[in-house]
DOVO-641564 format. One record per residue: z, x, y of N, C-alpha, C, O in turn; residue in one letter. Coordinates in steps of 0.2 Angstrom, whole numbers, plus 5000, padded with zeros to 4 digits. Each point is the difference from the previous one (the first is absolute). Layout:
! residues N
ZXYZXYZXYZXYA;...
END
This chain:
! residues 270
500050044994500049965006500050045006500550045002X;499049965001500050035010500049955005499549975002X;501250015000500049995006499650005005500050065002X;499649895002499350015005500749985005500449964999X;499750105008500349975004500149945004499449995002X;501149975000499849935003500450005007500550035003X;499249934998500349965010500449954998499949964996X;500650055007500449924999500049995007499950055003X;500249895000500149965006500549985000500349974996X;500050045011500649965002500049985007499850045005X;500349884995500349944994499549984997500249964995X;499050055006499649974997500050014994499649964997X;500750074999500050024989500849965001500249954998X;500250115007500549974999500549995006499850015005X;500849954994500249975006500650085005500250015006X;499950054987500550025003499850084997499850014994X;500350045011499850074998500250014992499750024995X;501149975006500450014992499649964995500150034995X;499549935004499649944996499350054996499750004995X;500350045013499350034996500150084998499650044997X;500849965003500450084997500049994996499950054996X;500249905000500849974994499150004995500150034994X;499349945008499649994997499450065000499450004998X;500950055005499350065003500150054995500650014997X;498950035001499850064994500150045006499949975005X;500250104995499950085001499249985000499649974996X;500450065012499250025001500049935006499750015006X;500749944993499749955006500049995007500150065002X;499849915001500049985007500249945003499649955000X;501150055002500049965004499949985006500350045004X;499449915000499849995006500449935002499949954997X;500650065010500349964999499749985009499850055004X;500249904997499949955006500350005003500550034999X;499749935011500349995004500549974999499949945000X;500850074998500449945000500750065001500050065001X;500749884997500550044999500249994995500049944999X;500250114995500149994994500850024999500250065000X;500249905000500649994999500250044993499849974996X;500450085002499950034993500350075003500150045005X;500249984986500150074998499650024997499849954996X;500050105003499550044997500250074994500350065001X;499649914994500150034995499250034998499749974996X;499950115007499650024999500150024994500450045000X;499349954993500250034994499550014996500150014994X;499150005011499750004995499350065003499949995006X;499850054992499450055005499449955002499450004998X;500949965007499449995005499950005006500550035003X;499249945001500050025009500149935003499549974999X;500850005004500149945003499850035010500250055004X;499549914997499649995005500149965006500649984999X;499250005008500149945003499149995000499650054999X;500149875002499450004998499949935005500349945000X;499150095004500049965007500749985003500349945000X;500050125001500650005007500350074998500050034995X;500449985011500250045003500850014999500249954998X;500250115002500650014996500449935008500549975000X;499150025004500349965004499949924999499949965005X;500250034990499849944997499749994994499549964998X;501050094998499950004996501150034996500250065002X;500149914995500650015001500449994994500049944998X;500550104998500249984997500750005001500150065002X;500449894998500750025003500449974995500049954997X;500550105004500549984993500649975001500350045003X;500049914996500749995000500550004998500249944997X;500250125003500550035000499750024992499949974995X;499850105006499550024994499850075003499850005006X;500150054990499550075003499349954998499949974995X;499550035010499449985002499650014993499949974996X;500050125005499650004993500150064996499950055002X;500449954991500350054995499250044996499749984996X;500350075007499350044994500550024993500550035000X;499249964997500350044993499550004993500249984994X;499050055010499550004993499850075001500450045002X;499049984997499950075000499550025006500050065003X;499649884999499550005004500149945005500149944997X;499850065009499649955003500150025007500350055002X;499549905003499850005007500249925001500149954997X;500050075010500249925003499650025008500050065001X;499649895003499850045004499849915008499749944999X;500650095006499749955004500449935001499849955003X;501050054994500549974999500549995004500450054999X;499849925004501050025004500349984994499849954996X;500750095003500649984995500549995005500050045006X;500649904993500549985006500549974994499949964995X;500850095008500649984997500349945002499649995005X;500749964995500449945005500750004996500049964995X;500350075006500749994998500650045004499950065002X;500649924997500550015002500750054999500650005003X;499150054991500350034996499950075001500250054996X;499549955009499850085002500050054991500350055000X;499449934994500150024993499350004998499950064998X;499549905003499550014998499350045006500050015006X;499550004988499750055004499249964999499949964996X;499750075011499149974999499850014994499849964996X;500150125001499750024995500450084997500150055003X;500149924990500350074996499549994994499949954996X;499750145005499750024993500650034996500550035002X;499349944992500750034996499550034995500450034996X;498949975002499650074993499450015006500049985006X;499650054990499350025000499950005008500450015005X;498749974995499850045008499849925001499649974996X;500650035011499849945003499650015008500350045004X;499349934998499650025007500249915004500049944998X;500250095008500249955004499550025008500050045004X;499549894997499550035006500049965003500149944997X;500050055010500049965006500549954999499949945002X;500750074994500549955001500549995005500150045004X;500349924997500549995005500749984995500049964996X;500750085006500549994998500550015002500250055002X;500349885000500349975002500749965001500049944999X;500650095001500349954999500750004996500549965000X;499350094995500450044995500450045002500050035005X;500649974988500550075002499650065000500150055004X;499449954991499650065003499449984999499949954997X;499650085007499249995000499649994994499849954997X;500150145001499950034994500550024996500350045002X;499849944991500650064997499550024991499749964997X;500350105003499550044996500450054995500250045003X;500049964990500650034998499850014992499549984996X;500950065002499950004991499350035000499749964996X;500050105007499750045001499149964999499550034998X;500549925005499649985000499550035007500250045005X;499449944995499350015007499849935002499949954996X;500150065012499549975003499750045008500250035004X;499249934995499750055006499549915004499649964999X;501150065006500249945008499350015004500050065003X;499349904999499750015007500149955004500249954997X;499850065010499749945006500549964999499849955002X;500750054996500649944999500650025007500250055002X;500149884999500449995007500649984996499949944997X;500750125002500649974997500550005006500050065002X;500349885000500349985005500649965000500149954997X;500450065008500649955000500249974993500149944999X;500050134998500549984993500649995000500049975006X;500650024991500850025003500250074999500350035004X;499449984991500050084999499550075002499850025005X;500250014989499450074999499549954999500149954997X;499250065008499549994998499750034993499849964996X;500150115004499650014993500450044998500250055004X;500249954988500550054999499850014992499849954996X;500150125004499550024993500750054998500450025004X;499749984987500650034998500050014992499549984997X;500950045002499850024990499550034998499749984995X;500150055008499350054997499549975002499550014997X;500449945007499449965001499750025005500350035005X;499049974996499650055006499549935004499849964997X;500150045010499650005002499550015005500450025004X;498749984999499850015003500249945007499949944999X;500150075005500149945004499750025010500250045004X;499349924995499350015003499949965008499949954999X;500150065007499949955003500149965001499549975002X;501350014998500349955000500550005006500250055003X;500049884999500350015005500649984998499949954997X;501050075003500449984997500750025007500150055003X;500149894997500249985008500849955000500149974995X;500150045009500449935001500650004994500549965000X;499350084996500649984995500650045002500150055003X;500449894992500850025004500250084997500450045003X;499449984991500350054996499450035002499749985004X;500150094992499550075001499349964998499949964997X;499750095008499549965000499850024992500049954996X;499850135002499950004994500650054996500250055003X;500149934992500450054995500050034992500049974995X;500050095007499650054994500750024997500450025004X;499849974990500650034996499850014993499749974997X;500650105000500149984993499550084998499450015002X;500950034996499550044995499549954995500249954997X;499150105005499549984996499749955005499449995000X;501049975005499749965004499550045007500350045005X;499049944995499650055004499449945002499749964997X;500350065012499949955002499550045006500250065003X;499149914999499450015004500149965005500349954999X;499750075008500149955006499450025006500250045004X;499349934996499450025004499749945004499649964996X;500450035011499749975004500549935001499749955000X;500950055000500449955002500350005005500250055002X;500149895001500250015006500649964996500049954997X;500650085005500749964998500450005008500350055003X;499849914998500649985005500449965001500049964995X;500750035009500349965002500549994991500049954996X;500150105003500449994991500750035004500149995006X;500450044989500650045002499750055000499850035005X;500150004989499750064999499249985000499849955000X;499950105001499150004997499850024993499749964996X;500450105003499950044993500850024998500350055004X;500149934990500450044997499950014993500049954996X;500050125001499950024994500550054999500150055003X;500149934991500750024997500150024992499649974995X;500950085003500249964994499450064996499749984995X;500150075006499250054998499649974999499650024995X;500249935008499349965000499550055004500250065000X;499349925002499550065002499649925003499949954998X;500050095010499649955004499350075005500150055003X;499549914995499350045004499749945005499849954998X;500350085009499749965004499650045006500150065003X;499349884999499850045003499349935005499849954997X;500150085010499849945005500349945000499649954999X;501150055002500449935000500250015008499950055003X;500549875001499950005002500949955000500149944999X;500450115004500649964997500450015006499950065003X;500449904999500449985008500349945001500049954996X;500450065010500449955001500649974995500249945001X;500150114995500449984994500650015003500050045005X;500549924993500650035003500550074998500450035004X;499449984990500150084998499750055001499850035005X;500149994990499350064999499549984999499949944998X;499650105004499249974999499850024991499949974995X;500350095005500150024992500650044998500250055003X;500149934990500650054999500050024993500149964996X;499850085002500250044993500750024999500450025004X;499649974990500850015001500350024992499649984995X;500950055004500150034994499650044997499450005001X;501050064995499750084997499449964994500149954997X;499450095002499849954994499249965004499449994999X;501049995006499349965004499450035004500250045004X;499149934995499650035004499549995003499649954998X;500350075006499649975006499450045003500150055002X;499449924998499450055003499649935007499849944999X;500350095008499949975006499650035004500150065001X;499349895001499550055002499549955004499849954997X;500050065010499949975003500149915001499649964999X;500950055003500249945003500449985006500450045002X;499449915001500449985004500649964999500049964995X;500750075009500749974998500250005007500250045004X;499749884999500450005004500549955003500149954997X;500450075009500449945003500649974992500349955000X;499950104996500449994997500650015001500050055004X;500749914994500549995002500450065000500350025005X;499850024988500250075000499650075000500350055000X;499149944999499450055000499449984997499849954996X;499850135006499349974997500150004992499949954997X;500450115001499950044990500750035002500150035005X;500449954989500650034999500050024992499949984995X;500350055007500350074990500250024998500050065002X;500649924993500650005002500350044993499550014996X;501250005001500549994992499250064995499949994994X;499950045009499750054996499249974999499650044997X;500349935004499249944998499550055003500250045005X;499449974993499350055000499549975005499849944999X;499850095007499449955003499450055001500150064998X;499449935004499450045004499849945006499749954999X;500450085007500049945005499450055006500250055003X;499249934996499550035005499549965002499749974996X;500450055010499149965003500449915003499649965002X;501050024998500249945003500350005007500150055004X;499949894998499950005009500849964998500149954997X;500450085007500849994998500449975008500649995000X;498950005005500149985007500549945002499949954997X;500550065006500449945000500449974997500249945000X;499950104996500749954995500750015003500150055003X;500549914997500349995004500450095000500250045004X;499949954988500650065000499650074996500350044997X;499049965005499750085001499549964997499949944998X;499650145000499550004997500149994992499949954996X;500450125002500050034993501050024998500250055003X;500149934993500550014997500150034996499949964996X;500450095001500250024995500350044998500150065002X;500549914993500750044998500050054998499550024999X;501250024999499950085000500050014991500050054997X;500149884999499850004996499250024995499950024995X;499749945011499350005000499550025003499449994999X;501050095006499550045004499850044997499450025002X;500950004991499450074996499649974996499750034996X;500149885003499549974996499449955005499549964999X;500950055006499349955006499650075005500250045003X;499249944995499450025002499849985007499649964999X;500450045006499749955008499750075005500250055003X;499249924997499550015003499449975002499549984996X;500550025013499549975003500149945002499549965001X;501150035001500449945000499949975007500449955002X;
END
């Protein structure tokens, strides 16, 4: 038996994204319609779920008192969607991969104790998505889990904009603009964060902070500005290479670093 891959429609096949999951093979395609879909999302199977005639703005799935949407197959994509928490429990999140590699492209996420949560050494690789006015961390990647995260603007939220923790966890950060978080970038715990042409300001702590022996960090041209405690701090032994970034403006200096962490941080061109 070979599977010919298939289209399902929503509501047109079926009345609710869950309906047509529950019924889709590996390999399919769902195309989901203008509406709001009241629903939790149990992704559990390799396929791509879509918005199809509409836009992540009218196009919506919202959960309540539920995390929006759970990945836990080996493959898939979600693309062109808002995911939106509604609950009052500051506990659940827009979207946690919990296996395999998942692509997440022009979505909107909302509302949650965290944005993104990425763990148990899983992948995904984030474009063109707006994670916004969470209660927590916007995108917090941890347990060995990696991601690339591209283009995205990530804002407004009450906790860090993005948070890297965990040996084995190794995280890509290129062309995003994160503002208005507590922190902008913290990675922690020997995680390893490589970033580069970001554009992170306006936070009320650090614009980036590395932190702990173990952890590491390679920064390189970027803009860091108008942050609460500085542009890049490096502190408890954590290792960096910080060259080629524009450090102008931050309340409590440029560039920080303890006397722990002066014989493994590199800055030049600053």
């Amino acid at each position: 038996y070979v599977h010919v891959p298939a289209s399902i429609q929503v509501p047109e096949d079926f009345a609710t994204i869950m309906e047509a999951i529950d019924v889709a093979e590996n390999g399919d395609q769902i195309l989901v319609g203008p509406g709001t879909y009241v629903e939790s999302i149990i992704f559990n199977k390799n396929i791509s779920i879509s918005s199809h005639r509409a836009t992540k703005s009218n196009c919506t799935i919202v959960a309540k008192d539920a995390t929006a949407l759970t990945f836990c197959a080996q493959k898939g994509s979600l693309s062109n969607i808002t995911l939106k928490v509604d609950d009052t429990s500051n506990f659940f999140h827009c979207l946690v991969v919990e296996s395999g590699t998942f692509e997440l492209n022009g979505c909107d996420l909302t509302g949650g104790a965290w944005g993104i949560c990425v763990n148990n050494r899983a992948h995904a690789a984030v474009t063109g998505c707006n994670i916004h006015d969470n209660k927590g961390t916007g995108v917090n990647i941890y347990g060995g889990a990696s991601m690339h995260l591209n283009e995205s603007e990530i804002c407004f939220n009450r906790g860090r904009g993005v948070s890297i923790s965990d040996q084995g966890t190794n995280v890509t950060l290129r062309g995003c603009n994160v503002h208005h978080c507590s922190d902008g970038v913290y990675v922690y715990g020997k995680a390893h964060l490589f970033m580069e042409e970001n554009y992170i300001h306006s936070n009320q702590d650090s614009g980036v902070t590395v932190h702990e022996s173990g952890t590491t960090a390679m920064i390189r041209r970027n803009y860091m500005q108008r942050n609460g405690w500085g542009g890049v701090r490096v502190y408890s032994g954590a290792s960096a290479e910080i060259h080629d970034n524009d450090l102008q403006g931050n309340q409590s200096g440029a560039l920080a670093v303890d006397r722990l962490s002066q014989a493994v941080v590199n800055s030049a061109n600053n």
